[in-house]
C-alpha positions, -999 to +999 in steps of 0.1 A: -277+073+119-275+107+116-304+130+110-328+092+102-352+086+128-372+052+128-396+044+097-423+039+118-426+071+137-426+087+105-456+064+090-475+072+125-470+112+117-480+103+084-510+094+100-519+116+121-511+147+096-547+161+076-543+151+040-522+177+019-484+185+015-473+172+049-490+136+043-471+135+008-440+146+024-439+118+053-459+090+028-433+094+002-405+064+006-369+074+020-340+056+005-325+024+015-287+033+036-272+013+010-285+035-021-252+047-040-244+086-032-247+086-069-281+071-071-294+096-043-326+130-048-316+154-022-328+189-018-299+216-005-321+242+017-317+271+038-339+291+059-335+331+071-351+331+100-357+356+133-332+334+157-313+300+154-337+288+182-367+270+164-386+274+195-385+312+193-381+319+159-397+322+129-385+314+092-387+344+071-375+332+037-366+301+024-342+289-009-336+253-023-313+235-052-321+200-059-293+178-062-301+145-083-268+124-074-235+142-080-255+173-102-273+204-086-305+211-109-309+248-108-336+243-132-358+228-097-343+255-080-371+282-059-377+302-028-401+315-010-409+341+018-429+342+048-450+366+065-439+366+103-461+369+129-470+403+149-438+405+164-418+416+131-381+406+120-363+425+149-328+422+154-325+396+131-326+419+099-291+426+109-277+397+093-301+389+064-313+419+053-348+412+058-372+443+071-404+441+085-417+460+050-399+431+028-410+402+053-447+417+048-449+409+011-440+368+020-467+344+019-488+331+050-469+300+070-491+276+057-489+284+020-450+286+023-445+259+042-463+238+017-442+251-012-410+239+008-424+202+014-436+199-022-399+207-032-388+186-006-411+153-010-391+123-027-363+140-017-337+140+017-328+174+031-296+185+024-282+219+046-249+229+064-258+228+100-291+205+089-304+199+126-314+243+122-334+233+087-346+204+104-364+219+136-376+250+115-394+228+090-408+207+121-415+237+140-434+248+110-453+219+109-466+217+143-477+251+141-498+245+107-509+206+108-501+200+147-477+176+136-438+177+141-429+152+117-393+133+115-372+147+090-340+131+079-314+150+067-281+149+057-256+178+071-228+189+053-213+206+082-211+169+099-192+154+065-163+185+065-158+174+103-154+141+095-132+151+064-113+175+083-104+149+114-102+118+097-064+121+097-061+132+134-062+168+135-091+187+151-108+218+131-099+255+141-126+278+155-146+286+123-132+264+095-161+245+096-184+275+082-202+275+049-180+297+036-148+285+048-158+248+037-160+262+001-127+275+001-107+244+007-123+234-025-118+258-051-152+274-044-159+306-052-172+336-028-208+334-024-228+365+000-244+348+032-276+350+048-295+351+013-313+316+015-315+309-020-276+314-023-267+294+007-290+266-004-269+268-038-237+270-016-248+239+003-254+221-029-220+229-045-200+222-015-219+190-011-204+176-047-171+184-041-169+166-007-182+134-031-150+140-051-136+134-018-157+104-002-150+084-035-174+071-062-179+038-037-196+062-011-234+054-002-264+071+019-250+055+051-214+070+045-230+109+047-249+103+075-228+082+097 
């Protein structure tokens, strides 16, 4: 299934992570495939990084919503920022905003990254374009704990494809953004490349594709 690796690679990272955040993330139970859509504790997040290439890059601020079945919490909602390495933003700032000044001010990797997995623990990652989230937070991981745990996660980006081709027809180049996902449903104009507003984004287009999947929908219908 999309995004779920096996149980027991997860308990053996589990394992072999120092106790802490990471531990509590990977020890914490994921839900059954069968668990009602309705039933579900996702988190919608979104990092800004330096490059979409996890191997390269480097997060440099990161935003979440909890969603609690078919309701995004913005009471749970935070973000955090975090203090790149040597190299600085570079290009990047381009499309997020995000100078080498601002990026200064953001926590160290370790104490960020551990704000993210207490948000996330208990809960499934929910993102548009997940797999990105996903090696980030992995990347992250490694780099901290020497650990790059399995982290399921449920794409939004993947449920509009399957929305949009069900009946036959194939998506046009870029109806599959964020943004352009939101309009088909009513959604109003959000600015990009601010994490904690795309992680809101995420969260909001996420319900509305529910009204779509059906009140029968379960875990194993978004990720498959």
């Amino acid at each position: 299934m999309l995004g779920f690796g096996g149980d027991r690679r997860r308990r053996k990272a589990a394992e072999s992570a120092p106790p802490g955040p990471l531990r509590e993330y990977l020890s914490a139970p994921r839900p059954d495939p069968r668990t009602p859509v309705g039933a579900l504790r996702l988190l919608a997040l979104d990092f800004e990084t330096t490059s979409l290439d996890a191997a390269t890059g480097f997060p440099l601020s990161a935003g979440w919503v909890p969603v609690d079945g078919r309701s995004v919490r913005l009471g749970g909602a935070g973000s955090v920022g975090f203090r790149p390495p040597a190299v600085g933003v570079g290009d990047s700032a381009v499309f997020h905003g995000i100078t080498d000044d601002a990026a200064g001010e953001g926590l160290d990797e370790a104490e960020a990254v551990a704000q993210v997995l207490h948000a996330l623990t208990g809960r499934v990652l929910l993102a548009h374009h997940a797999s990105i989230e996903a090696s980030f937070l992995a990347a992250a991981c490694r780099r901290v704990w020497g650990v790059s745990p399995d982290i399921g996660y449920v794409d939004t980006l993947e449920i509009e494809h399957r929305l949009v081709t069900r009946g036959g027809s194939e998506p046009t180049p870029g109806s599959l953004r964020l943004g352009a996902a939101r309009e088909r449903y009513g959604l109003p104009t959000y600015s990009a490349h601010e994490a904690l507003a795309d992680a809101l984004a995420c969260a909001e287009l996420y319900v509305a594709q529910l009204t779509v999947l059906g009140p029968t929908a379960v875990l194993r219908t978004v990720l498959s």
